[in-house]
MARKOL-637901 format. One record per residue (C-alpha): residue number from 1; x, y, z; residue in one letter. Coordinates in Angstrom, 3 decimals, decimal comma. Each point is the difference from the previous one (the first is absolute). Layout:
% residues N
+-----+----------+----------+----------+------+
:  nr :        x :        y :        z : rest :
+-----+----------+----------+----------+------+
: NUM :        X :        Y :        Z :    a :
...
+-----+----------+----------+----------+------+
END
This chain:
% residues 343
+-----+----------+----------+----------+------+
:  nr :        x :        y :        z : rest :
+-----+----------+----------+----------+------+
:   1 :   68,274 :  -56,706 :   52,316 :    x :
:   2 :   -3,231 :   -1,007 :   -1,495 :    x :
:   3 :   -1,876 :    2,324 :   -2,098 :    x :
:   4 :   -3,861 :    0,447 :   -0,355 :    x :
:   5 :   -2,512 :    2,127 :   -2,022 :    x :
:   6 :   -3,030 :    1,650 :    0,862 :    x :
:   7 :   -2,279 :   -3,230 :   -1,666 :    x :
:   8 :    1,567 :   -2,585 :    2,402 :    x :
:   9 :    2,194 :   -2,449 :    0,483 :    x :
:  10 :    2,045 :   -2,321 :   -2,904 :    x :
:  11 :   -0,589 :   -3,881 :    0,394 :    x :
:  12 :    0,698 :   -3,112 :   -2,013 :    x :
:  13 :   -2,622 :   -2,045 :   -0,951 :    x :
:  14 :   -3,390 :   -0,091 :   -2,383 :    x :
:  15 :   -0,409 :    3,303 :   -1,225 :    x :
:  16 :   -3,244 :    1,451 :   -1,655 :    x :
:  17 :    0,405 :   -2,878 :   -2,984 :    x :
:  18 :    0,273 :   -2,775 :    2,490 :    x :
:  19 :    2,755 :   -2,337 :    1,217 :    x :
:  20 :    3,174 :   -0,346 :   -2,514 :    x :
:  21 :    0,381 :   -3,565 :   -1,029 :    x :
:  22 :    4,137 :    0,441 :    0,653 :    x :
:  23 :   -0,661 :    2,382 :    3,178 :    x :
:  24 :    3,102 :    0,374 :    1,366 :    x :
:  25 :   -0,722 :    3,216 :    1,725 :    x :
:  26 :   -0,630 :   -1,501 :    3,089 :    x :
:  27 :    1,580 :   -2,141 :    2,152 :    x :
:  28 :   -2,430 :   -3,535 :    1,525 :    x :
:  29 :    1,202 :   -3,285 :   -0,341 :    x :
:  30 :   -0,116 :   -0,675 :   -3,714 :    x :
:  31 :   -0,454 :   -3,880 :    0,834 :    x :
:  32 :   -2,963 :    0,372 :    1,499 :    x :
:  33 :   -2,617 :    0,356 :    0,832 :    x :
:  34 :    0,842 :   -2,492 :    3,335 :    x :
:  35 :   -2,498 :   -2,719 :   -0,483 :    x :
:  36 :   -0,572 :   -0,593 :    3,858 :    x :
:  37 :   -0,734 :    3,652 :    0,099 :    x :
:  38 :   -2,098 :    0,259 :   -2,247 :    x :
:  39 :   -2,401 :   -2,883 :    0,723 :    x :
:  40 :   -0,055 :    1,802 :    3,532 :    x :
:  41 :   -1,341 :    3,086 :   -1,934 :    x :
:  42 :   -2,732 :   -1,937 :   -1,603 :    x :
:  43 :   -1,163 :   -1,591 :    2,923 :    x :
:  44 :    0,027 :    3,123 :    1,736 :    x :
:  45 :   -3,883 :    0,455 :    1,430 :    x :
:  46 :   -0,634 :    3,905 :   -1,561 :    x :
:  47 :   -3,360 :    0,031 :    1,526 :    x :
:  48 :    0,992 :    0,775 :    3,655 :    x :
:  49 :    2,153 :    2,532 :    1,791 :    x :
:  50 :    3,081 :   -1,384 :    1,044 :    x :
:  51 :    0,747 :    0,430 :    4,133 :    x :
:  52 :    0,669 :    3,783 :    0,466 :    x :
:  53 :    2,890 :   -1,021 :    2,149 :    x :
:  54 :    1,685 :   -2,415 :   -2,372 :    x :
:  55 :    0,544 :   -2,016 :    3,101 :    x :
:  56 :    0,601 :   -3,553 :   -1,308 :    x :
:  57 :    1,970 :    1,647 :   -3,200 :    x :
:  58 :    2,375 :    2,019 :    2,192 :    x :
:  59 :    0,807 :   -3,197 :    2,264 :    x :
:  60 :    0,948 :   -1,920 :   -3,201 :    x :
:  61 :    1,810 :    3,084 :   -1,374 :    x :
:  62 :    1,983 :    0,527 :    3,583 :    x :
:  63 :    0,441 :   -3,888 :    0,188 :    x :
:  64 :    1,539 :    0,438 :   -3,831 :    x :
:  65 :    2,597 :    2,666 :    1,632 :    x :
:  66 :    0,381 :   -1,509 :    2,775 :    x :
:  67 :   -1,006 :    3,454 :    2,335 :    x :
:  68 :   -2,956 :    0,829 :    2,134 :    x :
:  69 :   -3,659 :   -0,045 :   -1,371 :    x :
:  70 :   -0,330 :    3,565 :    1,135 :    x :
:  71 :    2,944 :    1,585 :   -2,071 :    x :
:  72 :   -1,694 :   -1,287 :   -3,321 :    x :
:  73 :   -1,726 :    2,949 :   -1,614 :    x :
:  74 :   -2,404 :   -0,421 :   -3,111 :    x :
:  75 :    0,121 :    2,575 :   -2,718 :    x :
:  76 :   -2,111 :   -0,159 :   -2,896 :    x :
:  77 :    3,018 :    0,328 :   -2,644 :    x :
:  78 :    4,255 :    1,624 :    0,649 :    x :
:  79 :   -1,456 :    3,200 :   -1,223 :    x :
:  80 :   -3,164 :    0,224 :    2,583 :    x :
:  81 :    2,634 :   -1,174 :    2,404 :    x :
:  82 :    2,197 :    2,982 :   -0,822 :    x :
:  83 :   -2,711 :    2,869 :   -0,101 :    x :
:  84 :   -1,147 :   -1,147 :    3,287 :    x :
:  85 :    3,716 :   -0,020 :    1,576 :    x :
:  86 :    0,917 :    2,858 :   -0,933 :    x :
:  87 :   -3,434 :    1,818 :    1,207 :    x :
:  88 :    1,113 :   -1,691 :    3,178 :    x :
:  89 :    3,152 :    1,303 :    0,270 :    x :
:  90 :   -1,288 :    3,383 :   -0,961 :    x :
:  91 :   -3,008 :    0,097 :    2,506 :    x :
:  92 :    2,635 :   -0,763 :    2,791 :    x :
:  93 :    2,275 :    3,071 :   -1,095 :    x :
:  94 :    2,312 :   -1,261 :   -2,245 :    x :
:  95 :    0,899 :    2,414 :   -2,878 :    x :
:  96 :    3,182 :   -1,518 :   -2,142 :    x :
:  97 :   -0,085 :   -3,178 :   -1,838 :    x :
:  98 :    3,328 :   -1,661 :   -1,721 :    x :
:  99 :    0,241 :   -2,079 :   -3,308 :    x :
: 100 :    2,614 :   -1,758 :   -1,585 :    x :
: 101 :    1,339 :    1,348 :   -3,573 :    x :
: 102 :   -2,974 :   -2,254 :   -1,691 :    x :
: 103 :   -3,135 :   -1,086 :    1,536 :    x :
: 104 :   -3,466 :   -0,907 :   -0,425 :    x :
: 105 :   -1,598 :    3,223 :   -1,016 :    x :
: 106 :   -2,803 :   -0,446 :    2,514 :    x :
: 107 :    2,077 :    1,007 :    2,924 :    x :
: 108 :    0,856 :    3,056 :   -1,215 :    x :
: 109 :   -3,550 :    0,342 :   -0,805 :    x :
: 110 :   -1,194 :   -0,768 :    3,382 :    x :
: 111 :    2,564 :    2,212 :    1,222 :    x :
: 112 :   -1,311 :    3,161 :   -1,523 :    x :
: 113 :   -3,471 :   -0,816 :    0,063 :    x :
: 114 :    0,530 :    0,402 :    4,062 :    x :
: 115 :    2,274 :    3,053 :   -0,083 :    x :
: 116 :    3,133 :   -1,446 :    0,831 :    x :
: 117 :    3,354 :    0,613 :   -1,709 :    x :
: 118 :    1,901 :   -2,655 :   -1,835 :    x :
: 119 :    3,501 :   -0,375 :    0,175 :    x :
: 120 :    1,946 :   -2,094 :   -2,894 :    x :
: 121 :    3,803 :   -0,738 :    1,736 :    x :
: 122 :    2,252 :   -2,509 :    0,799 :    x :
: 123 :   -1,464 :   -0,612 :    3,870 :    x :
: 124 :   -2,520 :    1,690 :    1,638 :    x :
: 125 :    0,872 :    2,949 :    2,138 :    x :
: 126 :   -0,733 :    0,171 :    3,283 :    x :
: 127 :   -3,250 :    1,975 :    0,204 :    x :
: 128 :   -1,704 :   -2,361 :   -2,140 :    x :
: 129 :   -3,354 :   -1,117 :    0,695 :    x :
: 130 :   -1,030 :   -2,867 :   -2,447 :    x :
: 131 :    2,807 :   -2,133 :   -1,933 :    x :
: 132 :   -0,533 :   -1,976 :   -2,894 :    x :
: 133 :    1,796 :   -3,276 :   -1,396 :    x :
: 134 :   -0,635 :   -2,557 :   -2,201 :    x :
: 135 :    2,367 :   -3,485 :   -0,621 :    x :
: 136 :    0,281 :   -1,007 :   -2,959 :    x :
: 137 :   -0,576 :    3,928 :   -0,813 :    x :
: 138 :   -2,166 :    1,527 :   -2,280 :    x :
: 139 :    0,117 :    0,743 :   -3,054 :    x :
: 140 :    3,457 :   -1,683 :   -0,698 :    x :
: 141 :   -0,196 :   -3,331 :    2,494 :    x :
: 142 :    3,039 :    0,492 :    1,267 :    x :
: 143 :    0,774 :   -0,263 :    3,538 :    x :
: 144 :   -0,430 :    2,776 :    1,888 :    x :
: 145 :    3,447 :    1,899 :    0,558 :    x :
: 146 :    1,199 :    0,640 :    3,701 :    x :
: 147 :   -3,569 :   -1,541 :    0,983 :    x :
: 148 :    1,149 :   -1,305 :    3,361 :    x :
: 149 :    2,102 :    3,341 :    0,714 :    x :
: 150 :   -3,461 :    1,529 :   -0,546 :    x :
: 151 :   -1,709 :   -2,161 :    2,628 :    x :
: 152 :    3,069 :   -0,087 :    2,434 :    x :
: 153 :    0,231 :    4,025 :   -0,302 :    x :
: 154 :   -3,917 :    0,674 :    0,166 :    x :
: 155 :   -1,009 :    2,967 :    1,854 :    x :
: 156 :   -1,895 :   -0,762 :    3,285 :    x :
: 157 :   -3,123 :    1,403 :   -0,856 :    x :
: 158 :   -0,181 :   -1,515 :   -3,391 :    x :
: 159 :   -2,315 :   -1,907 :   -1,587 :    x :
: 160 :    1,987 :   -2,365 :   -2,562 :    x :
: 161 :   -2,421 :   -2,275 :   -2,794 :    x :
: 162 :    2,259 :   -2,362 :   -1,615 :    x :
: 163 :   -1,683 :   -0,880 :   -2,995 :    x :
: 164 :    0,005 :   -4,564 :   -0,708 :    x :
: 165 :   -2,166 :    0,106 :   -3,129 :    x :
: 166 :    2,733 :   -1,718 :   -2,425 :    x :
: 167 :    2,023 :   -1,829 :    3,184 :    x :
: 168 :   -1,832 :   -3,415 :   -1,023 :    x :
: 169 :    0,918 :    1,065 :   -3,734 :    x :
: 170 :    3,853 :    0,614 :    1,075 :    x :
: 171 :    1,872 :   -2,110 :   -2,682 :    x :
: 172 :    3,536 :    0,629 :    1,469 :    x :
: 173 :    1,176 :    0,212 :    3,688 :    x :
: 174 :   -2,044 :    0,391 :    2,994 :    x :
: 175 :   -1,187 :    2,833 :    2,171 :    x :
: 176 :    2,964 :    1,239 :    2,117 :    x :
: 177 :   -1,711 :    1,014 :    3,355 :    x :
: 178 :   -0,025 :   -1,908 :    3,469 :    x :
: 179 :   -3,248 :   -0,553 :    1,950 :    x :
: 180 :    0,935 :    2,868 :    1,794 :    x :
: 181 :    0,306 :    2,315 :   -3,020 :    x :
: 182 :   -3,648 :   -1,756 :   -1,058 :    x :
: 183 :   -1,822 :    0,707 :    3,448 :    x :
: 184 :    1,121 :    4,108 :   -0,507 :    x :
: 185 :   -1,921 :    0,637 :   -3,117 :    x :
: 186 :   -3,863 :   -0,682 :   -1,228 :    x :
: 187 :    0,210 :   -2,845 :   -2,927 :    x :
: 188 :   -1,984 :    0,273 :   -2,553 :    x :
: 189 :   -1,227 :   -2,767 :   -2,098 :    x :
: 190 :   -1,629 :   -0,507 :   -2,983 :    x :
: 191 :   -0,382 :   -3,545 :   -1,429 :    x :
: 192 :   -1,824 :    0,733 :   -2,946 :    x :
: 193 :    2,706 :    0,741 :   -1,956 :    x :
: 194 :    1,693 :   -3,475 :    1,026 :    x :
: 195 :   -3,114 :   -2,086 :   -0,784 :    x :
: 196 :   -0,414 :    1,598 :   -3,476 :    x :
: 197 :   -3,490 :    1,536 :    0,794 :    x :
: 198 :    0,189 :    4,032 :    0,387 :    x :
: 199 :   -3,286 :   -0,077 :   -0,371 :    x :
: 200 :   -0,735 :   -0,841 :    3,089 :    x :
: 201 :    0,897 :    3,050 :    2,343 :    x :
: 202 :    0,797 :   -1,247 :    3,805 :    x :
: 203 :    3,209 :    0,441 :    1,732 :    x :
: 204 :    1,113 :    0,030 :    3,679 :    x :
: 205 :    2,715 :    1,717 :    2,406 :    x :
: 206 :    1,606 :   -1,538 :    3,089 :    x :
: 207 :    0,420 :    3,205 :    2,672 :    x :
: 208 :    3,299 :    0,324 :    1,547 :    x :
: 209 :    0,208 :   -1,446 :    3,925 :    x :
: 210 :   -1,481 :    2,399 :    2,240 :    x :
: 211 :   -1,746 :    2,327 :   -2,316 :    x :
: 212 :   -3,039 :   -0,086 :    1,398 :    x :
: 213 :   -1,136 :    3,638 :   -0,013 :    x :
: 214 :    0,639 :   -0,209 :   -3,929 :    x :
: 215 :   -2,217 :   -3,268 :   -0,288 :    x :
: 216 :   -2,585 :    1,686 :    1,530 :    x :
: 217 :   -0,120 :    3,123 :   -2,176 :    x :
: 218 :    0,259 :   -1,968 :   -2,846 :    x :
: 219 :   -2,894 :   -1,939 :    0,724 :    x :
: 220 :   -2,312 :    3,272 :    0,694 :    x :
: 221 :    0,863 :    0,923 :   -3,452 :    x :
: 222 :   -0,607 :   -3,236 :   -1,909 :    x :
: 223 :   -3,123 :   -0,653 :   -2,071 :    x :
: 224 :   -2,144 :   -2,429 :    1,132 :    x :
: 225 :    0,238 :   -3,294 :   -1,831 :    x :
: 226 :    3,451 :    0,748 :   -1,637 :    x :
: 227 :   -0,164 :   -3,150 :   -1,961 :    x :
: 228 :   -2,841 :   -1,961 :   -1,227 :    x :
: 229 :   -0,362 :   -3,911 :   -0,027 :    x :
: 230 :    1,911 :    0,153 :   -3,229 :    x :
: 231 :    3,340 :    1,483 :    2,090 :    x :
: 232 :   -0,477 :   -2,278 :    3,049 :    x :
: 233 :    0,397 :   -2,754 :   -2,428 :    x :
: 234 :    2,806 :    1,186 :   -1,832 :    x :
: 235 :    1,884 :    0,982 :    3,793 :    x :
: 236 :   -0,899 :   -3,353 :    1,022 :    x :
: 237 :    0,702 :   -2,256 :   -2,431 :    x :
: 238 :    3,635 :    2,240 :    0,299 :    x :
: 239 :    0,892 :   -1,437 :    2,593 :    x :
: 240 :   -0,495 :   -3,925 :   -1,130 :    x :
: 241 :    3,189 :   -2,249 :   -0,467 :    x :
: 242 :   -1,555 :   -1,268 :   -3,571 :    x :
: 243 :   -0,250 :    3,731 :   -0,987 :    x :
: 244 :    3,270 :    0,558 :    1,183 :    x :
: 245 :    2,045 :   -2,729 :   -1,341 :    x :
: 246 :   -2,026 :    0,806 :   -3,307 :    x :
: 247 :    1,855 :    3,690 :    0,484 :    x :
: 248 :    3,337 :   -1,750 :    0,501 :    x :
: 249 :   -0,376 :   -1,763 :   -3,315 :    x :
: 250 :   -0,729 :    3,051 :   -2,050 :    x :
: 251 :    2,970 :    1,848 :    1,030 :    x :
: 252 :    2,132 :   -2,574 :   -1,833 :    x :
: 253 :   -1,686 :    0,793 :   -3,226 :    x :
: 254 :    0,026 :    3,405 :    0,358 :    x :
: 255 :    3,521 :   -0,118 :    0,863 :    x :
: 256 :    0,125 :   -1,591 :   -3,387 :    x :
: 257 :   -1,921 :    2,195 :   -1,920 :    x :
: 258 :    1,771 :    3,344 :    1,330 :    x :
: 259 :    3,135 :   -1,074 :   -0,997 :    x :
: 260 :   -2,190 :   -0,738 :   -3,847 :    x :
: 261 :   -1,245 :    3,121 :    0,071 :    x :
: 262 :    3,078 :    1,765 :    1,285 :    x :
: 263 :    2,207 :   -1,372 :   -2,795 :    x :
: 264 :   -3,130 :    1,323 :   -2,649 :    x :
: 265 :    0,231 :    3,308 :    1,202 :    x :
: 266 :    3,826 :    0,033 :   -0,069 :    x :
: 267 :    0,184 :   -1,243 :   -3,446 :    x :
: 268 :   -2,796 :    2,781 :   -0,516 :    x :
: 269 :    2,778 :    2,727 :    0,707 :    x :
: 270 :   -1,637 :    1,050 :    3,365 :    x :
: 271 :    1,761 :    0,186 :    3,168 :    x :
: 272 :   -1,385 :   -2,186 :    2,827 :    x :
: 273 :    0,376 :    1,539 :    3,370 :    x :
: 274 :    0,685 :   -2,398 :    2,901 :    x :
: 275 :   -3,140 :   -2,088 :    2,018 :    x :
: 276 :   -0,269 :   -2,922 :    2,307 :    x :
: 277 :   -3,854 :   -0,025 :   -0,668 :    x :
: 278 :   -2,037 :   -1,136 :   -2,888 :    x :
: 279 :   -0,233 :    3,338 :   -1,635 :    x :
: 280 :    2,840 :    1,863 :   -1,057 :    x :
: 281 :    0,531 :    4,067 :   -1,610 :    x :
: 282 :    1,729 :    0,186 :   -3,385 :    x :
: 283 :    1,038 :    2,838 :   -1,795 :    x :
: 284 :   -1,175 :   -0,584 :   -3,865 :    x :
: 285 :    2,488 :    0,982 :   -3,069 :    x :
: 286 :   -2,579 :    2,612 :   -0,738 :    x :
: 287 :   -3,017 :    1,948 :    1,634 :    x :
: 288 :   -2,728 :   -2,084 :    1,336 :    x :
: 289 :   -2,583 :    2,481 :   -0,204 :    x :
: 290 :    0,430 :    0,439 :   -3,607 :    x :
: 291 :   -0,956 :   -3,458 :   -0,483 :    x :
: 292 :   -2,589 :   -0,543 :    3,143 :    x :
: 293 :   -3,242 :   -0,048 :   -2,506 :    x :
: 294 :    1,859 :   -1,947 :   -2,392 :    x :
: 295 :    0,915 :   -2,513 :    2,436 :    x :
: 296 :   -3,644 :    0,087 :    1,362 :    x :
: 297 :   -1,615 :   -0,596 :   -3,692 :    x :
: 298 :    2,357 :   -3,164 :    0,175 :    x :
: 299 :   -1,374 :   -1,454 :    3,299 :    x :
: 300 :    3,210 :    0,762 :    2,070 :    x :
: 301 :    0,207 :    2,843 :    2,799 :    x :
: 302 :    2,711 :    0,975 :    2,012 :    x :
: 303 :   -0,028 :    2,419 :    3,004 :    x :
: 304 :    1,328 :    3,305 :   -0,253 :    x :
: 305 :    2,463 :    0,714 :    2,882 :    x :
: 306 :    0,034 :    3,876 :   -0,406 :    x :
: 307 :   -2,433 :    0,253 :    2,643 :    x :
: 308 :    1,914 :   -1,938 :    2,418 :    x :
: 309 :    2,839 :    3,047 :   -0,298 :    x :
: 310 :    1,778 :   -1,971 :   -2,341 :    x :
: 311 :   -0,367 :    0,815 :   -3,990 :    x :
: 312 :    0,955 :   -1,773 :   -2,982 :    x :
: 313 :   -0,498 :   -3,283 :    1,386 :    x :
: 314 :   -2,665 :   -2,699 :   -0,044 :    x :
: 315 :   -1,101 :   -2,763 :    2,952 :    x :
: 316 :   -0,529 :   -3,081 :   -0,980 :    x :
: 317 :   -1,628 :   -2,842 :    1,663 :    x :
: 318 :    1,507 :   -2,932 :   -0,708 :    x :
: 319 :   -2,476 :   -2,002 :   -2,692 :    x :
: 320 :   -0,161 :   -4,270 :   -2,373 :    x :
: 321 :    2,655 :    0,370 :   -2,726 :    x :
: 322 :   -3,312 :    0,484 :   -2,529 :    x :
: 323 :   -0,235 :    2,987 :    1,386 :    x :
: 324 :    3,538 :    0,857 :   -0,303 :    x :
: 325 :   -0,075 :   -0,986 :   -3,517 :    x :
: 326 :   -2,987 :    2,756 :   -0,559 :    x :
: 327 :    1,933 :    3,062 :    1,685 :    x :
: 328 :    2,590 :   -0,921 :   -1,870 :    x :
: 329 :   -1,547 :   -0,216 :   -3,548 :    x :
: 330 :   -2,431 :    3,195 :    1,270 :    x :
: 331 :    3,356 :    1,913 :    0,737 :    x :
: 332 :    2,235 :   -1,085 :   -3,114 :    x :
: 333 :   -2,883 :    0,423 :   -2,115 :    x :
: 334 :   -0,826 :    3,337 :    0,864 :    x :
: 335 :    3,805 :    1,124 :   -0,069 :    x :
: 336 :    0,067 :   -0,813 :   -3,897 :    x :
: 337 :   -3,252 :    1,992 :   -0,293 :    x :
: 338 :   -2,313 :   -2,688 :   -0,510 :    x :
: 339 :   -3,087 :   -0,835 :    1,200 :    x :
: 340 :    0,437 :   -2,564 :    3,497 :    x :
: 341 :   -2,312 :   -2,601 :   -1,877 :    x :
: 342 :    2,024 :    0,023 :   -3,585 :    x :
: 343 :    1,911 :   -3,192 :   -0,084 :    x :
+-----+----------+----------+----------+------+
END
């Protein structure tokens, strides 16, 4: 279970010194950014609101999925998404939420923030209110164990978020779950990641068939304007086939460079743990957060998985073999008590 302190939540990313120049802490598209996307981004008019309603952007979105324009739902990132759900489910009664083993620590978070109880177990019991999923998981990208038992087995009065940030980033397999399966459970989406620009916060969910009562609260509690021009670009230029076929490429080099950076770490003495995404947890020969400054003073900067329930391991986005070559000089270097930079 994920574990918090009283200052906030722990992220990946630029820290107070800036972005690392070998950041593998988090987990976008290291061949991007997507060109396509990103000359939607600067074309993007900032000087007007966008439609409240998102109506032309949901069409393209539900024409993307295939699904009605009305079960597209615009969030203004995954995590807005999952403090407003679960202040849904709450306002309607709900009091228990379940979570796999490991999972993004927002919806534990969200969870608490509302007053309901989280439950870490194999399947959700029966009285649960509000289940969470995720394919490929998080942190390890693997896929999610027993995830269509889950779905098959959900309680009627659950609400069940199956979490699609890293499915266009799966490197092995495919997502195991019929159309049926799909039209049970709220998908969430996040492209960002994808396209290689998590700057850009937008995502979107596609509401199970029939859940109108949901949509509706869900809508009463939204901001207005979730996303600004700069989102409705990056969801729209999502779902073109140039920005898509673009993704398709990429995963063959990241295929590529995962098993490069896999075979590093190995030869490093760490113990890679098994992913089908393009990030991957190792355990390192010796404590990461004896070294994390060091490493940082070097330029490289791995993610801490303690927080995620899960200690003595680092996350690592998958990253160009230059930036292979520096975590591994950073690391061997300061094993043999140098300094990172010393030749």
């Amino acid at each position: 279970m994920s574990e918090f302190d009283e200052a906030g939540l722990v992220h990946g990313g630029p820290d107070a010194r800036g972005a690392a120049p070998h950041d593998f802490s988090t987990n976008g598209n290291a061949c991007g950014p997507c060109p396509d996307a990103l000359d939607a981004l600067q074309a993007a008019d900032a000087a007007r609101y966008p439609d409240p309603h998102y109506t032309a952007l949901r069409a393209r979105l539900a024409a993307f999925h295939g699904v009605e324009d009305e079960r597209i739902l615009i969030a203004a990132s995954a995590s807005e998404f999952i403090a407003r759900i679960s202040a849904a489910v709450a306002q309607q009664g709900g009091r228990r939420a379940w979570l796999p083993s490991y999972s993004y620590g927002d919806c534990l978070r969200a969870a608490r923030a509302w007053g309901l109880s989280a439950q870490c177990a194999p399947s959700p019991s029966a009285d649960a209110d509000l289940v969470w999923c995720c394919d490929p998981s998080s942190p390890l990208g693997q896929a999610q164990d027993g995830l269509q038992g889950v779905i098959d087995a959900l309680p009627a009065q659950a609400v069940c978020v199956l979490d699609l940030a890293y499915e266009p980033l799966r490197l092995e397999g495919r997502l195991g779950l019929g159309a049926a399966q799909k039209a049970r459970v709220w998908q969430l989406w996040t492209p960002n990641k994808a396209l290689g620009l998590t700057g850009v916060r937008a995502a979107y969910a596609i509401a199970p068939a029939g859940e109108e009562g949901m949509r509706a609260r869900l809508d009463r509690l939204a901001p207005s304007w979730p996303l600004g021009a700069h989102g409705v670009a990056l969801l729209a230029a999502w779902t073109e086939e140039d920005t898509q076929a673009w993704l398709r490429h990429s995963l063959a080099q990241l295929r590529h460079w995962k098993a490069e950076q896999q075979a590093m770490c190995t030869a490093l003495g760490w113990t890679c743990l098994p992913s089908v995404a393009n990030f991957f947890c190792a355990r390192p020969d010796t404590s990461h957060a004896a070294r994390a400054a060091a490493l940082r003073d070097a330029g490289v900067q791995l993610r801490d998985t303690a927080s995620f329930g899960l200690p003595d391991h680092v996350r690592l986005g998958v990253l160009p073999p230059a930036s292979q070559r520096a975590l591994r000089h950073a690391w061997t270097a300061e094993r043999r008590g140098s300094a990172p930079g010393t030749p």
